[in-house]
Backbone as CSV, one residue per row, in Angstrom:
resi,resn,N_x,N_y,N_z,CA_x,CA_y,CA_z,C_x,C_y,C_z
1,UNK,9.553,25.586,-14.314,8.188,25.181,-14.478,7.581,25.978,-15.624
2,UNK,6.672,25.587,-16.222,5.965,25.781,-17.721,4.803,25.634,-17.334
3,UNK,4.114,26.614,-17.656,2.144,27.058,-17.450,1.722,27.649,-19.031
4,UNK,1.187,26.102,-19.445,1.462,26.809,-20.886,0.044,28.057,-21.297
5,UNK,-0.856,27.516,-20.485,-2.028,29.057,-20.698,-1.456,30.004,-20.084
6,UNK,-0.844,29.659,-18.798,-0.240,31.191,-17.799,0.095,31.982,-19.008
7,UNK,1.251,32.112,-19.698,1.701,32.771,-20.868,1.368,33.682,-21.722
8,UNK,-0.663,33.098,-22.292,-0.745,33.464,-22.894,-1.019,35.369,-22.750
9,UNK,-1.568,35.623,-21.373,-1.658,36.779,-21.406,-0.396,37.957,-21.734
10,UNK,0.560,37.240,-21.194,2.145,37.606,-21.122,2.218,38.037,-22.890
11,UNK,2.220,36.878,-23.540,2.539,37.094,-24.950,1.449,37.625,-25.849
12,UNK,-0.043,37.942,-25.287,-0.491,39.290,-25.771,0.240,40.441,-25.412
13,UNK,0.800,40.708,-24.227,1.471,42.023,-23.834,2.131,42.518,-24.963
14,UNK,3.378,41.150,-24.834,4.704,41.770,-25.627,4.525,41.468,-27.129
15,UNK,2.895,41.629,-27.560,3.131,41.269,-29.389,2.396,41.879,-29.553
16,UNK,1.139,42.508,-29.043,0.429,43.016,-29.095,0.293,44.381,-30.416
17,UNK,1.596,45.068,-30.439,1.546,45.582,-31.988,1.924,45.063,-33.604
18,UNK,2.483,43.483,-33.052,2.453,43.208,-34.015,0.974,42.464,-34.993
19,UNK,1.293,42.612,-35.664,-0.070,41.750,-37.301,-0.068,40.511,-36.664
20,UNK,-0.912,39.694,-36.981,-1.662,38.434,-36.880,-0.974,37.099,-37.156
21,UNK,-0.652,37.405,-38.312,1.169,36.860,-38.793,2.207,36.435,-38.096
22,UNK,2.565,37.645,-38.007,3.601,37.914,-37.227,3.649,36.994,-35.790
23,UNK,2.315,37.529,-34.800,2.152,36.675,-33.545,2.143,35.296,-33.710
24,UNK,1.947,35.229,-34.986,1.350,32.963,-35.123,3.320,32.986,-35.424
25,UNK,3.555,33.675,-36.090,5.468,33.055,-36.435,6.175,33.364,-34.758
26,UNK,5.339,34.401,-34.116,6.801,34.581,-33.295,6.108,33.787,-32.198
27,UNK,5.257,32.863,-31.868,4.310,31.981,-31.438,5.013,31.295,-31.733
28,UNK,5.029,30.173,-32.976,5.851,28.712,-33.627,7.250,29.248,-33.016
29,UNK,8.120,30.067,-33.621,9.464,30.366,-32.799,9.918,30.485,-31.993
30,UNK,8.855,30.832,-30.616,9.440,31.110,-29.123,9.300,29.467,-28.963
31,UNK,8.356,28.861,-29.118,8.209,27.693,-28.532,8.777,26.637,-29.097
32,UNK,9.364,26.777,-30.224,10.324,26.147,-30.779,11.790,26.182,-30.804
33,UNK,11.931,27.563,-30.471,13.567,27.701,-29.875,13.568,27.433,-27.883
34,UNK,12.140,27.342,-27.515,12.005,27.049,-26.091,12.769,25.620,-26.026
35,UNK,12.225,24.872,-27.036,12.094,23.279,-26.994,13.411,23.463,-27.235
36,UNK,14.229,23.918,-28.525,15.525,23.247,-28.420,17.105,23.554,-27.103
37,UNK,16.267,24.702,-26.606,16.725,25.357,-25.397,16.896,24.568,-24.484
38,UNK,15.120,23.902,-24.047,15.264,23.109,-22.926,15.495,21.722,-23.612
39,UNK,15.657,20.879,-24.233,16.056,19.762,-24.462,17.697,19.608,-24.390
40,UNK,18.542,20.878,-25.069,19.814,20.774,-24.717,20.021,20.622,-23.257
41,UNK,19.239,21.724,-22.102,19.530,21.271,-20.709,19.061,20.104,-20.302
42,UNK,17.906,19.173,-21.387,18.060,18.319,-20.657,19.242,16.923,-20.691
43,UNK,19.731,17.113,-21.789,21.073,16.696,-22.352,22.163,16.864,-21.443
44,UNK,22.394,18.008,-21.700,23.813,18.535,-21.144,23.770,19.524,-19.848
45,UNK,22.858,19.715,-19.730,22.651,21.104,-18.586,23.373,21.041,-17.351
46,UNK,23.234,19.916,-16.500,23.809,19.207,-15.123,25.857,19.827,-15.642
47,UNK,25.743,18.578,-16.181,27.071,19.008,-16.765,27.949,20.181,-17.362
48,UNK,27.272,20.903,-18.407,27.272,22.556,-18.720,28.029,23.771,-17.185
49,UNK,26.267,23.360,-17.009,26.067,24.223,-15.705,27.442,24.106,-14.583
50,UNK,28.035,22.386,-14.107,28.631,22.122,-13.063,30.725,22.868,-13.500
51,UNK,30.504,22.667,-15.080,31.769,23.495,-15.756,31.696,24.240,-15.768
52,UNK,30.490,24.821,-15.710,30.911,26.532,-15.919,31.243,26.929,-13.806
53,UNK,30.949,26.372,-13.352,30.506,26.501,-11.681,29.227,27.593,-11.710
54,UNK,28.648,27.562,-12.262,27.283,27.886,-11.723,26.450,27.709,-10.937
55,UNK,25.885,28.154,-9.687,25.062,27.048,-8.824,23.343,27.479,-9.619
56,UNK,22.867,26.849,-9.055,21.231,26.566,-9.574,20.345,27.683,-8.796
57,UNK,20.882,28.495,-7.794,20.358,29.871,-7.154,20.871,31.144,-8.049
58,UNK,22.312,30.621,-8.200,22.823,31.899,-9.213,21.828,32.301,-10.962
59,UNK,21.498,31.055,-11.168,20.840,30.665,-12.743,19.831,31.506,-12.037
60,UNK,19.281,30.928,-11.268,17.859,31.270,-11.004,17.430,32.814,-10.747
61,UNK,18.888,33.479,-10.193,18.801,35.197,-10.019,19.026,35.755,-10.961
62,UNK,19.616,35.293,-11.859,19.801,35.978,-13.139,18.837,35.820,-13.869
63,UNK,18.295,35.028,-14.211,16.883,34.633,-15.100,15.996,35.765,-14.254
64,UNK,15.704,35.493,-12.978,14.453,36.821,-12.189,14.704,38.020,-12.467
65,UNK,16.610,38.429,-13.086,16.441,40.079,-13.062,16.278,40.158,-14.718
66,UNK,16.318,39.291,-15.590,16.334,39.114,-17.139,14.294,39.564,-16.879
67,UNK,13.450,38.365,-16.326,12.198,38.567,-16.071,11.782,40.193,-15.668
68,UNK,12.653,40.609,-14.957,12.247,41.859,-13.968,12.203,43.317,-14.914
69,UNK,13.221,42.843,-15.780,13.085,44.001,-16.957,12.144,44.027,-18.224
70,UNK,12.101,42.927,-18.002,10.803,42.236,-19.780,9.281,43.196,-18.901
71,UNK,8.974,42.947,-17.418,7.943,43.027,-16.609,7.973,45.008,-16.195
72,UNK,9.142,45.347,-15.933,9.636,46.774,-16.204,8.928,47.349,-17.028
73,UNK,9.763,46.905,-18.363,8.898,47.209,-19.676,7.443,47.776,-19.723
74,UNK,6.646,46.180,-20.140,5.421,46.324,-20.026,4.746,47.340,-19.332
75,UNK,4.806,47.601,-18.095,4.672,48.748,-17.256,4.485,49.837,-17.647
76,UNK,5.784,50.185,-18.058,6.526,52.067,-18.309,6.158,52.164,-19.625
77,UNK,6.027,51.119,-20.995,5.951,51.682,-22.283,5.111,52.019,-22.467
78,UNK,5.356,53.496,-23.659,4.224,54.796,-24.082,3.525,53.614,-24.846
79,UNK,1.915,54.103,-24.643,1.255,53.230,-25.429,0.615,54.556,-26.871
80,UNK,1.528,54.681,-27.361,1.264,55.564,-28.421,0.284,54.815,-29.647
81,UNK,0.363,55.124,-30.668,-0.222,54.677,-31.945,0.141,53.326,-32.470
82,UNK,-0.506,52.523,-32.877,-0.485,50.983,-33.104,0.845,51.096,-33.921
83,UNK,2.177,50.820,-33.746,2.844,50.615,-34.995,3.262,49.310,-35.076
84,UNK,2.224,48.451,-35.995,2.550,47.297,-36.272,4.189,47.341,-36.939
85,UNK,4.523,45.931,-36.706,5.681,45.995,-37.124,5.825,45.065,-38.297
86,UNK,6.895,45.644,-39.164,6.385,44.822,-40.911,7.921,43.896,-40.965
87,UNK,9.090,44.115,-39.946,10.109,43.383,-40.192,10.090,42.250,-39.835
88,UNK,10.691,41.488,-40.155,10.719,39.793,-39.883,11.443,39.461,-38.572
89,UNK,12.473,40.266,-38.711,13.480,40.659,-38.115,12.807,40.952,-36.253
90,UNK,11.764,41.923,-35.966,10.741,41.989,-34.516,10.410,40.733,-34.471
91,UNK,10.003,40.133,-35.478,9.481,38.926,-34.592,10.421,37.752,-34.447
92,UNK,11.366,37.661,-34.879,12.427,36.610,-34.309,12.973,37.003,-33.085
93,UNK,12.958,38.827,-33.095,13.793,39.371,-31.667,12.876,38.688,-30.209
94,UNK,11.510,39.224,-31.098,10.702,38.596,-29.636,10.467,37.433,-29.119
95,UNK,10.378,36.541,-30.449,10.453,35.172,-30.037,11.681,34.192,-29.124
96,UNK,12.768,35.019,-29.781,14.168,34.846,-28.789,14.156,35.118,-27.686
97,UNK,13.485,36.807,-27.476,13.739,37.488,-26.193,12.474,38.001,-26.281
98,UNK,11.227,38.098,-25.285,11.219,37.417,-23.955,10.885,36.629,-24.220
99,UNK,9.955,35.710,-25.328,9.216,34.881,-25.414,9.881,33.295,-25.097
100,UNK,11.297,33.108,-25.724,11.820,31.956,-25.919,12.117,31.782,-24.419
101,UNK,13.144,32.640,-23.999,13.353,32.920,-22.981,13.858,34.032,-22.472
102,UNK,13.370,34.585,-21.427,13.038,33.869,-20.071,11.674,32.829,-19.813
103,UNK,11.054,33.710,-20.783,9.244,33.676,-20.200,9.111,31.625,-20.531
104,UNK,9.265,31.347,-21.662,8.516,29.656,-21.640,10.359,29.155,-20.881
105,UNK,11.333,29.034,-21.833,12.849,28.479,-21.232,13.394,29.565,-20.167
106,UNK,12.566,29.465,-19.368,13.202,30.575,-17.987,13.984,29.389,-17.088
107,UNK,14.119,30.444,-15.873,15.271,29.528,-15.040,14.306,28.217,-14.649
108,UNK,12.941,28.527,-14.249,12.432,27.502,-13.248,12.313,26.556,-14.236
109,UNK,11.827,26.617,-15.557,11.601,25.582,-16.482,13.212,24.797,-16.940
110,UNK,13.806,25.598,-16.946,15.184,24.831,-17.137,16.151,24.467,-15.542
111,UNK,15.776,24.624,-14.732,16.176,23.962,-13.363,15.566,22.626,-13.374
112,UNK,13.868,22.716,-13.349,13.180,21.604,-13.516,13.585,20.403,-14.263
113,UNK,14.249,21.024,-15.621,14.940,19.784,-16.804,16.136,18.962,-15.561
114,UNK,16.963,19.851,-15.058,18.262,19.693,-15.169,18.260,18.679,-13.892
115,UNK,17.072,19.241,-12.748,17.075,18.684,-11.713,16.562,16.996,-11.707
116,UNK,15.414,17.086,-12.892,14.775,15.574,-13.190,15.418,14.919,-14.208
117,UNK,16.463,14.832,-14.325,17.387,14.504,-15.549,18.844,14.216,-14.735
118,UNK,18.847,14.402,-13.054,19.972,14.477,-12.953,20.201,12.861,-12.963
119,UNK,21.920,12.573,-13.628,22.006,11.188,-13.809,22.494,10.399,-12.261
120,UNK,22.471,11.079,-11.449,22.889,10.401,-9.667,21.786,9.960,-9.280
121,UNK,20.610,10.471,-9.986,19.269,10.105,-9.122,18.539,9.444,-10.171
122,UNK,18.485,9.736,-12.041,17.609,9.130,-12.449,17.472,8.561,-13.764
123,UNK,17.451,7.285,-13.691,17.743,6.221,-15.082,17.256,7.032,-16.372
124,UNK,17.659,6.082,-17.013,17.318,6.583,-19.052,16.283,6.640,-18.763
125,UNK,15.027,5.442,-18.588,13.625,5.704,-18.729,13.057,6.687,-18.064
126,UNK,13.614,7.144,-17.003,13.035,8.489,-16.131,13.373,9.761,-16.951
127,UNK,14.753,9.302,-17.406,14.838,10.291,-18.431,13.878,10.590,-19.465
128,UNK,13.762,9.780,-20.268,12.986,9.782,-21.376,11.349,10.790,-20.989
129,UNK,10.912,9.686,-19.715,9.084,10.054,-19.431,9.693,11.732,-19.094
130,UNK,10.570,11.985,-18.542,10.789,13.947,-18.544,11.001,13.938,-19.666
131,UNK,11.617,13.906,-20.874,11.794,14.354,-21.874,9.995,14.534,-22.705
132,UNK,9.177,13.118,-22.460,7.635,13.283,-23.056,7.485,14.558,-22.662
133,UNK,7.335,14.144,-21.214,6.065,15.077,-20.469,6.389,17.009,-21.012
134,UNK,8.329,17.218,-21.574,8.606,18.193,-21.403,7.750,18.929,-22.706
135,UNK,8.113,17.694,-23.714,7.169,17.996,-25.271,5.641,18.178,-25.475
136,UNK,5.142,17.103,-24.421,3.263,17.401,-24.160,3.298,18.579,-24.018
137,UNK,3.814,19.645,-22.620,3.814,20.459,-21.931,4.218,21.883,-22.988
138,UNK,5.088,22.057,-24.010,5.626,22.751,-24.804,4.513,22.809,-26.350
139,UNK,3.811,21.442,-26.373,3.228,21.230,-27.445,1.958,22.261,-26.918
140,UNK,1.646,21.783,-25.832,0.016,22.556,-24.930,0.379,24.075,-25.072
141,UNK,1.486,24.486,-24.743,2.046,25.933,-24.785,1.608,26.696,-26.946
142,UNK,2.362,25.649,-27.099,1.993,26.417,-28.832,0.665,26.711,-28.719
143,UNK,0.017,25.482,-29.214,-1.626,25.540,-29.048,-2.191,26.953,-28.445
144,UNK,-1.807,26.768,-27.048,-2.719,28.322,-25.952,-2.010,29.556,-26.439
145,UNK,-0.492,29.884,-27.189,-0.409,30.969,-27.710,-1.158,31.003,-28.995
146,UNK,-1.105,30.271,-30.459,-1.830,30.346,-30.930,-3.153,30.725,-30.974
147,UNK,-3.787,30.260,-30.243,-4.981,31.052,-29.463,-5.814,32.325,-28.975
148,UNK,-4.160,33.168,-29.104,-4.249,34.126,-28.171,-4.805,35.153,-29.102
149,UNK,-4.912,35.326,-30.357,-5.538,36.259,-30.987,-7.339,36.303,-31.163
150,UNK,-7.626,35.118,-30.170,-9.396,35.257,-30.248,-9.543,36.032,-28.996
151,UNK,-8.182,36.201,-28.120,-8.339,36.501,-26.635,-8.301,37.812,-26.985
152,UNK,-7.406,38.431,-27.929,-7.131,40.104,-28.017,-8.235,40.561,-28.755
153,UNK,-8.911,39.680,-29.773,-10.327,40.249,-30.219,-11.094,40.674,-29.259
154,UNK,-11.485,39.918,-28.149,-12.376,40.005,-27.210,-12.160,41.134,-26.216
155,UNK,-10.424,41.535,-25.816,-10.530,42.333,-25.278,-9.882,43.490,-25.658
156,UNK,-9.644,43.742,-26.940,-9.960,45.319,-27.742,-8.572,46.068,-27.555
157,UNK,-8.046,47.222,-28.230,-6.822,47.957,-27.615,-7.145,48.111,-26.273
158,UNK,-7.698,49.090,-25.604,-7.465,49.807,-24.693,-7.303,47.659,-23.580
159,UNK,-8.283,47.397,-23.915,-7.883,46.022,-22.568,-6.626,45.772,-22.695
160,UNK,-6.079,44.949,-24.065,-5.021,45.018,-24.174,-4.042,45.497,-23.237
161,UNK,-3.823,47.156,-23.432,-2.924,48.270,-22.941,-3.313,48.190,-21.493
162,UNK,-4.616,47.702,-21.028,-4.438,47.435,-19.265,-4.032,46.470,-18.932
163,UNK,-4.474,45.455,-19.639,-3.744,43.740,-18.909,-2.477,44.032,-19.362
164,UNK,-1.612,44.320,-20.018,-0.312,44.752,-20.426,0.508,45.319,-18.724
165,UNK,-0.080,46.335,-18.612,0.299,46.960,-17.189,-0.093,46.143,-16.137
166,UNK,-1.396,45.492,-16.260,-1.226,44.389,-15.126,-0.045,43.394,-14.813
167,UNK,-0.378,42.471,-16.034,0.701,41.771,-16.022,2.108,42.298,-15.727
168,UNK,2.604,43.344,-16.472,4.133,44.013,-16.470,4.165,44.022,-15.020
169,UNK,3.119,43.943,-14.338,3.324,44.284,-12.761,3.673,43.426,-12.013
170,UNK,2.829,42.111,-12.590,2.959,40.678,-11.970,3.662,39.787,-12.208
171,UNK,4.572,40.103,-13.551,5.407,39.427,-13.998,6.489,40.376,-12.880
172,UNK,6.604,41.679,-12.838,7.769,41.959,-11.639,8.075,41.659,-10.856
173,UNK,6.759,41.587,-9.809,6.707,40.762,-8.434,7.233,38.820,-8.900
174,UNK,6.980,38.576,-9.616,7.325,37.602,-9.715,8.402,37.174,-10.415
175,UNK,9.355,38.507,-10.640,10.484,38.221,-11.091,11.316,38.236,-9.516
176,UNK,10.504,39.369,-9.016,11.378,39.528,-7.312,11.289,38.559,-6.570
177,UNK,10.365,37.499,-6.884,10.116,36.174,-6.166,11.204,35.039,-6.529
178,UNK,11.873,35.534,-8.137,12.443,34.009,-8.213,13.874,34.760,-8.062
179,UNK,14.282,36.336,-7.951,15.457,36.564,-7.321,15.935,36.345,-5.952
180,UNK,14.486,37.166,-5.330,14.551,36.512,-3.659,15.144,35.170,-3.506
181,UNK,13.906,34.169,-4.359,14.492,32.520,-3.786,15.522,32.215,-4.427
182,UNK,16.679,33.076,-5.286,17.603,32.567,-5.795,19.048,32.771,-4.754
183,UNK,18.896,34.275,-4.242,19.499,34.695,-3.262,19.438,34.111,-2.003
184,UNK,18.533,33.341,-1.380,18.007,32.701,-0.354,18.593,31.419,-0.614
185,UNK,18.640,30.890,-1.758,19.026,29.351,-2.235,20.980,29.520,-2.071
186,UNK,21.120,30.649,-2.362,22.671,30.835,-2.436,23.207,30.968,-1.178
187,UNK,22.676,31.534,-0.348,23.218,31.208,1.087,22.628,30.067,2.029
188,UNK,22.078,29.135,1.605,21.168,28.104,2.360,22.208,27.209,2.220
């Protein structure tokens, strides 16, 4: 599942030292390597997934402990002196990792593809209206990160550096939520 405002606080956290720039590129890039992420699962994923023997609880625990450390993070890091970052290089890392995924192409958003795409249960055209709805939903996501730099005006370093620790907190618990139900899904 994809909450494309949920996010945006998330991706003030983890960009937060970078320039203005920087956040609008690693913004266009998470959500653009999101899209080609989740469009391959919605392609191939069922199939992928059933070769490799993966079950859809296992995906799902691994993605919560990938989440659990991005949310770690946030938490524990020294909030020392602004060091923006001038390499090109930070902001592709972040846009890959956490931004691409886990956080927008996480497990629940790519279960969701794989599950409404499966071909036992659902024709091309069902296919397709998931494939829209997946692009509306990804398109709404750019937009509300883009955004997010009128949100960090408003709430200054030091807010910043607290919703940072909030979130890092709530993104944990809610990484322990989608390990729990992944572990729970594996013995059910």
């Amino acid at each position: 599942m994809i909450v494309p405002f949920g996010r945006v606080p998330i991706f003030l956290a983890i960009s937060h030292k970078e320039p203005q720039v920087s956040r609008r590129r690693i913004a266009s890039l998470g959500v653009g390597i999101s899209t080609l992420i989740l469009l391959a699962f919605l392609i191939i994923g069922q199939p992928l997934l059933g070769a490799l023997e993966i079950s859809l609880p296992a995906f799902r625990t691994a993605g919560g402990i990938l989440l659990l450390i991005v949310g770690l993070k946030m938490v524990l890091e020294e909030s020392g002196g602004h060091s923006a970052s001038t390499d090109p290089a930070s902001s592709v890392d972040l846009a890959v990792f956490p931004l691409a995924t886990p956080l927008i192409a996480g497990p629940g958003g790519i279960m969701s593809v794989v599950l409404l795409t499966d071909n036992t249960k659902f024709g091309f055209m069902d296919q397709m209206l998931t494939a829209l709805a997946l692009l509306t939903v990804l398109l709404l996501t750019l937009i509300a990160l883009l955004c997010a730099d009128w949100i960090q005006k408003r709430l200054g370093r030091t807010g910043v550096n607290v919703v940072t620790r909030i979130l890092g907190l709530l993104l944990a618990a809610l990484a322990m939520e989608t390990i729990l139900a992944g572990v729970k899904g594996y013995f059910v």
